[in-house]
C-alpha positions in Angstrom: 93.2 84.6 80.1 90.2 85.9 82.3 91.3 89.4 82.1 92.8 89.7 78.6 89.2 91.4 77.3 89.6 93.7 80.0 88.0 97.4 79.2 88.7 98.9 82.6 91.6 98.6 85.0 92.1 101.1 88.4 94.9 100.1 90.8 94.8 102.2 94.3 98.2 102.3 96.2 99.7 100.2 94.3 103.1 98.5 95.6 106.7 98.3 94.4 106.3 94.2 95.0 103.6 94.4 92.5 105.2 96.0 89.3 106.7 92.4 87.9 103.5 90.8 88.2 101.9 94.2 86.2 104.3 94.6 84.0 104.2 90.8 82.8 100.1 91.3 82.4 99.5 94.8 81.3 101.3 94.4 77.4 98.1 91.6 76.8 95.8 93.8 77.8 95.0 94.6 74.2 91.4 96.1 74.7 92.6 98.2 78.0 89.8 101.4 77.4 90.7 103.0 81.0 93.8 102.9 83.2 94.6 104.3 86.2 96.6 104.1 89.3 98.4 105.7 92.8 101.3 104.6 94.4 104.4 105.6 96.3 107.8 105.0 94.1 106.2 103.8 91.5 108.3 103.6 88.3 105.3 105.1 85.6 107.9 105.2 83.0 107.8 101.1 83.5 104.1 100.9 83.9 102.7 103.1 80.6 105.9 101.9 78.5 104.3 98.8 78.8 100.5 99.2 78.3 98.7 98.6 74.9 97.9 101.9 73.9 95.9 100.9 70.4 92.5 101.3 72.4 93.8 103.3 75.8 91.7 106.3 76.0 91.8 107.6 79.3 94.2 107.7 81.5 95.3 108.7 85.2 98.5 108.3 86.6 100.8 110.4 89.6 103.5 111.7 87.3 104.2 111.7 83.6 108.0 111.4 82.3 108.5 113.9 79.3 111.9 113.7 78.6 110.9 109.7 77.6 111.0 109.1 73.9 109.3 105.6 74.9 106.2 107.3 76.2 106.3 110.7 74.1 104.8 109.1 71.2 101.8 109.8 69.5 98.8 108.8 72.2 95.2 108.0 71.4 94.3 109.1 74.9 91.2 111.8 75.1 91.6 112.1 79.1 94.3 112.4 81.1 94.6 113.1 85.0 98.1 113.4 86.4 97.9 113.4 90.6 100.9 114.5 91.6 103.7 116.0 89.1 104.5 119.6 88.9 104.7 120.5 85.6 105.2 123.7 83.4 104.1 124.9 80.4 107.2 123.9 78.0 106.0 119.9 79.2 102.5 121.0 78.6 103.5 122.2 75.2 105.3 118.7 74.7 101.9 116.6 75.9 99.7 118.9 73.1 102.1 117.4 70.1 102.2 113.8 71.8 98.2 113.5 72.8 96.8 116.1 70.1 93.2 113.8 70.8 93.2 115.3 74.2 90.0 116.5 75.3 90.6 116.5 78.9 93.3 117.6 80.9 93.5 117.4 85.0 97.0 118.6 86.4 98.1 119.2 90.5 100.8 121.6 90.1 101.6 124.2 87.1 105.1 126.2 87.6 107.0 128.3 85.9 109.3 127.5 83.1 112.1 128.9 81.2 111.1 131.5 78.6 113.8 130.5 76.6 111.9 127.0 75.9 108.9 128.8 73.9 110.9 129.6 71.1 110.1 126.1 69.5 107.6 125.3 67.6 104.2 125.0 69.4 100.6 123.7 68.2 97.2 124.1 69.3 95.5 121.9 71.8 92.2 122.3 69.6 90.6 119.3 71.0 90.8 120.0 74.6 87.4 120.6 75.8 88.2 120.8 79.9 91.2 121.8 81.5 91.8 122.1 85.4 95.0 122.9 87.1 94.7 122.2 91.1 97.6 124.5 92.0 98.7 127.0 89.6 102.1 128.6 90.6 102.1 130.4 87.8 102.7 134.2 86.5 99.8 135.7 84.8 101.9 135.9 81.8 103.0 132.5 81.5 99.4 131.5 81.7 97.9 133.4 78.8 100.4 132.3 77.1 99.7 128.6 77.8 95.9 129.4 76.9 96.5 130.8 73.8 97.3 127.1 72.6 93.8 125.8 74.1 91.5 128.0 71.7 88.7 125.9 71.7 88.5 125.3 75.4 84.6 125.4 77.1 85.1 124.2 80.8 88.5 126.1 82.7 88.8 125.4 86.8 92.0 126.8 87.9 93.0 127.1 91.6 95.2 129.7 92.8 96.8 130.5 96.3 99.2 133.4 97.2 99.4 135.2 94.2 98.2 139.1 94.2 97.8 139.6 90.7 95.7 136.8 89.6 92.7 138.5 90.9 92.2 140.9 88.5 89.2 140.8 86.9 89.9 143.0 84.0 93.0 140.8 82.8 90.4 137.8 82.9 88.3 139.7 81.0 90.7 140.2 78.1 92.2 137.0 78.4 89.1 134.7 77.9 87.6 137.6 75.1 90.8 137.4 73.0 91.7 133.8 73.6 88.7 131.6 75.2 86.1 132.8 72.9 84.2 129.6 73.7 84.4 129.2 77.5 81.1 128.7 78.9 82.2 126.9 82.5 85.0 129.1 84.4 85.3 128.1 87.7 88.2 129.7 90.3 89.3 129.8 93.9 91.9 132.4 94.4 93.4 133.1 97.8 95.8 135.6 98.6 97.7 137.5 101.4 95.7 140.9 103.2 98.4 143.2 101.6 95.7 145.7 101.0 93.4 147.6 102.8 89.4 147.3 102.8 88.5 149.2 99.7 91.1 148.4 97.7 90.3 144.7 97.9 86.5 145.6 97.0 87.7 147.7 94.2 89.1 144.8 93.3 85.9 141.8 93.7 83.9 145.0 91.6 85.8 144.1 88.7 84.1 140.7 88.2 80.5 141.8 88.9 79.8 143.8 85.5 78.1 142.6 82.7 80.5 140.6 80.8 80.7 137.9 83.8 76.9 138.7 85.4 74.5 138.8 82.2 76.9 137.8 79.5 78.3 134.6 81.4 76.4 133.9 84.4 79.1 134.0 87.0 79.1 134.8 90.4 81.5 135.2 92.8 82.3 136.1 96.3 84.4 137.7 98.5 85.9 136.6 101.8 88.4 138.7 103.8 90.4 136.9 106.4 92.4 138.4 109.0 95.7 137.7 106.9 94.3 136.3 104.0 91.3 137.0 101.3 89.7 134.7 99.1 87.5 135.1 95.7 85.6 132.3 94.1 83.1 131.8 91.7 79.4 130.2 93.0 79.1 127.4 93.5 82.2 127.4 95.8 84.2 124.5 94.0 86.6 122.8 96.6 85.2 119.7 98.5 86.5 121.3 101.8 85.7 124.6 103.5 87.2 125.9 106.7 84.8 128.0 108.9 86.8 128.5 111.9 87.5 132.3 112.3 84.7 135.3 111.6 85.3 136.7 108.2 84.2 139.7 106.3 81.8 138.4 103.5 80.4 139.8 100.5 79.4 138.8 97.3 76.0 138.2 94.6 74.8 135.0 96.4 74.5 134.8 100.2 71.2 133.4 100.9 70.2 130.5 103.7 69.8 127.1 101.3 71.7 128.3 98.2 74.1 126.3 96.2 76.8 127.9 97.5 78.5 125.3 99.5 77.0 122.1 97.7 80.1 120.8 96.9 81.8 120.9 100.4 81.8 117.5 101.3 84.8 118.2 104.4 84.0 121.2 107.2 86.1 122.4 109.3 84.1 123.8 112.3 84.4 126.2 115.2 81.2 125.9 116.7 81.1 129.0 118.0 81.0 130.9 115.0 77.5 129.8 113.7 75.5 132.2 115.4 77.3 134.8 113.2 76.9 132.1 109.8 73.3 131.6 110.0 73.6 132.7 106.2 75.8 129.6 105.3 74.5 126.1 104.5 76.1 123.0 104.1 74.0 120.6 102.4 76.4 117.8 101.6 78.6 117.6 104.1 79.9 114.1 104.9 83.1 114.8 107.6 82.6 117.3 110.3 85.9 118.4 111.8 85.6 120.5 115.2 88.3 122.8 115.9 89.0 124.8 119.0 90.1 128.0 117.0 92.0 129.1 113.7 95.5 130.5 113.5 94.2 132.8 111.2 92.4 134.5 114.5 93.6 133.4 117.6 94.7 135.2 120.5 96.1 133.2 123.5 94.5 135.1 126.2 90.9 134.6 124.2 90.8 131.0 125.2 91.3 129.1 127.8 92.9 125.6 127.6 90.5 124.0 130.1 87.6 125.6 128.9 84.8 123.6 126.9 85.0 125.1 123.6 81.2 124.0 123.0 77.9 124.7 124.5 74.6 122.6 124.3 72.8 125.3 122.9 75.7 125.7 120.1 75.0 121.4 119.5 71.5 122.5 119.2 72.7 125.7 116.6 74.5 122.9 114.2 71.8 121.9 111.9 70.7 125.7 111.3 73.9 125.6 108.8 74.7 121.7 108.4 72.4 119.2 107.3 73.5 116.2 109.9 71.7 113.5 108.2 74.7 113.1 105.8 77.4 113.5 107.9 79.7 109.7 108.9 82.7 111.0 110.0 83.5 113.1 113.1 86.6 114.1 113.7 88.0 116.1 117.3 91.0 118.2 116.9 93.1 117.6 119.5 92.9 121.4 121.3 89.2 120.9 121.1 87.9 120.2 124.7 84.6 119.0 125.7 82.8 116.7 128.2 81.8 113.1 127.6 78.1 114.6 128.6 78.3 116.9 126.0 80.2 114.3 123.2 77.3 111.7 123.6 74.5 115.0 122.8 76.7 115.8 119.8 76.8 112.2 118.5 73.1 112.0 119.0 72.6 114.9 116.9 74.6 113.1 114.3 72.7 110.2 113.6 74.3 108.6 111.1 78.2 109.1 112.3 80.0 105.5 111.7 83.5 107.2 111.5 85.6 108.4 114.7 88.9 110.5 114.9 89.7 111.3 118.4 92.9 112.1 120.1 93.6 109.7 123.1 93.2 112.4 125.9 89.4 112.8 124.6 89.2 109.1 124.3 89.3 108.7 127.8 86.3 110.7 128.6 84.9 107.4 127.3 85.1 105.9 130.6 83.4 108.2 132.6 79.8 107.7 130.9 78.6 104.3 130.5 75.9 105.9 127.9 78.3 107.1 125.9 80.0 103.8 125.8 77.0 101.8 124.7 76.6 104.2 121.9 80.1 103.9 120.7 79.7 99.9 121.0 76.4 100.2 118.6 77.2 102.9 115.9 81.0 103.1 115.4 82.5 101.0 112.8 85.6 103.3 112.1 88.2 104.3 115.0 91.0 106.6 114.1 93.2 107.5 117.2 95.7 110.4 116.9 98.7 111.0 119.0 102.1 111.3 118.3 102.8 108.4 121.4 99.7 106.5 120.4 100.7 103.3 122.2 103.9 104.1 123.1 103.1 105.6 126.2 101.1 103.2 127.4 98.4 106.3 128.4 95.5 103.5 128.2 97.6 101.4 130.8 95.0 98.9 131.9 92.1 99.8 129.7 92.8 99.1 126.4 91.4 95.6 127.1 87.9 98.0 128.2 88.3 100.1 125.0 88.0 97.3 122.5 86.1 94.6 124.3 83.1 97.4 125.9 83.4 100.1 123.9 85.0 99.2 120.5 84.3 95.5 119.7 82.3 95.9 116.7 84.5 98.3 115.1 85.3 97.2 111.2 89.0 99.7 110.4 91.1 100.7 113.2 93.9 103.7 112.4 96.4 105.0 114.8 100.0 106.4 114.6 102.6 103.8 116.1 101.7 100.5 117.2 104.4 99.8 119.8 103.5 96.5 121.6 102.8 93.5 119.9 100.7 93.0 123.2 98.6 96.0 122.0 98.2 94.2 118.3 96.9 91.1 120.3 94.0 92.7 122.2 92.8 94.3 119.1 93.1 91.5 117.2 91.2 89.3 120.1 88.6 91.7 120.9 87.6 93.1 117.6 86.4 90.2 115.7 84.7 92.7 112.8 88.1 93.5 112.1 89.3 94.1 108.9 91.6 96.7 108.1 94.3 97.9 110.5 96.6 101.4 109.2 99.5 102.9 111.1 101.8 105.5 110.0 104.6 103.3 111.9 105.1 100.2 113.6 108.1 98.9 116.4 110.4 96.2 115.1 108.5 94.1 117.1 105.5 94.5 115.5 106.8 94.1 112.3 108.5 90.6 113.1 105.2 89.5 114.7 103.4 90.4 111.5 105.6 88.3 109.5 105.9 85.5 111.1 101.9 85.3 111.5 100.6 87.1 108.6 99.6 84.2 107.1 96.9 83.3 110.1 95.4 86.4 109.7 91.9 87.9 107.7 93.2 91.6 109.0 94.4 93.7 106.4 97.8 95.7 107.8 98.6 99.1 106.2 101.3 100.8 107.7 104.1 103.6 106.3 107.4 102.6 108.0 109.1 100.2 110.5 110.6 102.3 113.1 113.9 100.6 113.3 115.4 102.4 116.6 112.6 101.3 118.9 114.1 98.9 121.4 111.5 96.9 122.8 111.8 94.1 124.7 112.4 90.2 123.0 109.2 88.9 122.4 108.3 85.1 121.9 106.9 84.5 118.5 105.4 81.0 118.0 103.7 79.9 115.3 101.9 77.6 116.7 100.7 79.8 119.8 96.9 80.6 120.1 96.5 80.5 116.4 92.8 80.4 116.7 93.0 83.5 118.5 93.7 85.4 115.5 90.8 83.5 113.4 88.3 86.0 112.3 85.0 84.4 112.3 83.1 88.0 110.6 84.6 87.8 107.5 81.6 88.4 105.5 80.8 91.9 106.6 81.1 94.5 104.3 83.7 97.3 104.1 82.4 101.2 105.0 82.0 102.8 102.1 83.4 105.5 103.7 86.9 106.3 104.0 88.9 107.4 106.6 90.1 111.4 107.2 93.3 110.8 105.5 91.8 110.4 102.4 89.8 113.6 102.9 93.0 115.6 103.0 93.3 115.8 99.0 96.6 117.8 100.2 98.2 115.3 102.6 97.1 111.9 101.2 98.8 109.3 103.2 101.0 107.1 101.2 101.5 103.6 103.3 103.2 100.2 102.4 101.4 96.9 103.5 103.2 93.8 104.3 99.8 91.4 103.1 98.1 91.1 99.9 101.6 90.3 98.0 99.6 89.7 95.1 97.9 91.9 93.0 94.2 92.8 93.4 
């Protein structure tokens, strides 16, 4: 009865175990305004089949069934954001005659359909206001034709990768003259492969600086030319993440230092190297800092070597000529990136507000070399993410992983690795971290997992994890309930969560997907 007025409902990574408990609740839910939700093998036929769509107005879910007579009904629904299907333009079609209040549309992936499928009967879209599509597969064809049934459409952001004739400026032209008459917002990233030489591909960037997209419009763009790749976007550059690892060719109407170029990039991929040659770029909004030792796009084997520090002082010094550190709480270390502990403690100490740590456990055990450095990991990290494909397994920390998380990592709040092997391993970081809340793997040993559900119930420590690695054979281990159950007592329970979350969620293109063994009920 407490939730039956409820306007507003979001479920994140929600689990199979769940869906009988939603599915029994969500039909009362009678003034449901908002509904969203991710998961991994989630039925959504189930879950919107049963919602009370009288008042539903926006809605976001991964994938959308249209072959479903159950859900391809006449919707109320203004907004709708679907995460993960890929979906072409006979379904969109389909959605304009079953949600004809839509007003805003958010796709991931548009593809190509059957011609064959237009001949039936289509109708206009004429409500819908905003329409993005993350990853347009597309031929230019099959999207005019989709746009000719948006006519009334004033915001377009369309994201396109790989395709050589999407970047024609004099097609856009045309397209948005005869058909988006009222666009006033068109934002675009397109990226395709070098298959042309220099001038050709500023031929090309010309056609969008004339009048009808500079003093008719307002909108700017610029040009990037990779080594295998170029890139043109309109300004402000719209993706949260940008990439400046390999020296690129730049032009374009807007390349001044504090611009609003890059105010949206909230991920950045660095090689620090490069900013002596960047000093035009500036990142005013960056929150995750990713160093990285080169790019593939630009590497050449005998350019680097493996032992070499891939940093300099005087480049630490260089960072916030382009960055603005104060907003930055996550670091992240690729793996090929090499440095010292001397010089990991000056670049944390130019990054004063850094509560997030990705590392790789060959960099992790610089750690032990400076005790500074390990008294300001104690005090400022509250997020450790360690990244190895034998995370664990190995046993590469031998003796120390008691050190890591009783000196150097006691006071951390989420802890993220791989594969937890050893239940022994589980039982130090358990002991030692008594901040403890959250604990994600991609994969855990059988032993683990039997350990977890025997003593699950003991426990205050969230455990996320992916998959049970079923041909691990570890040794027998002796799981009794009764055994140092205080040890696993977590005394801290009333500190708050980082609002920040971990790199996996920055990686709108990889988002990890994991299954948890705790919280059986809904939240």
């Amino acid at each position: 009865n407490t939730f039956l007025n409820l306007r507003s409902l979001s479920l994140i990574e929600l689990k199979e175990n769940n869906i009988k408990q939603l599915l029994s609740i969500l039909p009362f839910l009678s003034n449901l305004y908002s509904f969203s939700f991710t998961g991994t093998n989630i039925e959504t036929l189930k879950i919107i089949s049963s919602i009370s769509k009288s008042k539903l107005r926006i809605l976001t879910v991964p994938r959308w069934d249209f072959e479903s007579t159950s859900i391809n009904q006449t919707l109320g629904i203004t907004s709708l954001t679907i995460t993960e299907s890929k979906i072409d333009n006979f379904q969109l079609f389909k959605l304009f005659e079953y949600a004809p209040m839509l007003k805003y549309l958010n796709i991931q992936t548009l593809v190509n359909s059957e011609m064959n499928n237009y001949k039936e009967l289509k109708k206009n879209a004429n409500y819908l206001k905003e329409f993005i599509i993350n990853d347009c597969k597309v031929r230019f064809g099959h999207l005019i034709l989709l746009l000719k049934y948006t006519p009334n459409l004033k915001i377009f952001s369309i994201f396109i990768m790989s395709d050589i004739y999407m970047s024609d400026g004099i097609r856009w032209q045309k397209l948005i003259e005869s058909s988006l008459k009222y666009l006033t917002i068109f934002k675009f990233y397109f990226q395709e492969k070098k298959s042309e030489n220099l001038t050709e591909k500023l031929n090309k960037f010309q056609q969008f600086q004339n009048d009808f997209w500079h003093k008719q419009h307002q909108w700017y763009t610029n040009l990037e030319i990779y080594t295998r790749t170029s890139t043109i976007y309109t300004i402000p550059y719209e993706k949260d993440n940008y990439k400046l690892t390999c020296n690129t060719n730049k032009h374009g109407y807007l390349w001044k230092k504090n611009s609003n170029v890059f105010d949206n990039v909230k991920i950045l991929t660095l090689t620090p190297r490069l900013i002596a040659t960047n000093w035009k770029c500036y990142f005013k909004n960056v929150e995750s800092l990713i160093l990285k030792r080169h790019s593939y796009e630009h590497y050449d084997d005998d350019d680097d070597d493996e032992h070499e520090t891939n940093i300099m002082s005087t480049e630490i010094k260089l960072f916030r000529t382009i960055i603005n550190l104060s907003n930055i709480k996550h670091l992240t270390i690729d793996g090929q990136f090499y440095l010292t502990s001397s010089l990991l403690l000056d670049l944390l100490k130019e990054l004063p507000n850094v509560s997030s740590l990705k590392i790789d456990e060959e960099q992790l055990m610089k750690i032990f070399d400076t005790i500074e450095l390990r008294k300001y990991l104690n005090k400022n990290i509250k997020k450790l993410e360690i990244f190895s494909p034998t995370c664990f397994d190995e046993r590469i920390f031998l003796n120390k992983i008691n050190t890591l998380f009783s000196q150097v990592f006691p006071n951390i709040e989420q802890f993220t690795c791989d594969y937890m092997k050893q239940v022994d391993d589980l039982l130090v970081i358990l002991n030692e971290c008594s901040k403890l809340s959250i604990i994600k793997c991609k994969a855990i040993s059988k032993s683990v997992n039997s350990w977890i559900q025997i003593n699950a119930s003991k426990l205050d420590v969230y455990l996320d994890f992916k998959e049970v690695d079923d041909e691990t054979d570890d040794d027998d281990y002796d799981y009794d309930d009764d055994e140092d159950e205080s040890d696993y007592d977590d005394d801290d329970d009333d500190e708050d969560e980082s609002d920040y979350d971990d790199e996996d969620d920055y990686d709108y293109d990889e988002e990890q997907k994991r299954r948890s063994l705790l919280n059986g009920d809904l939240i």
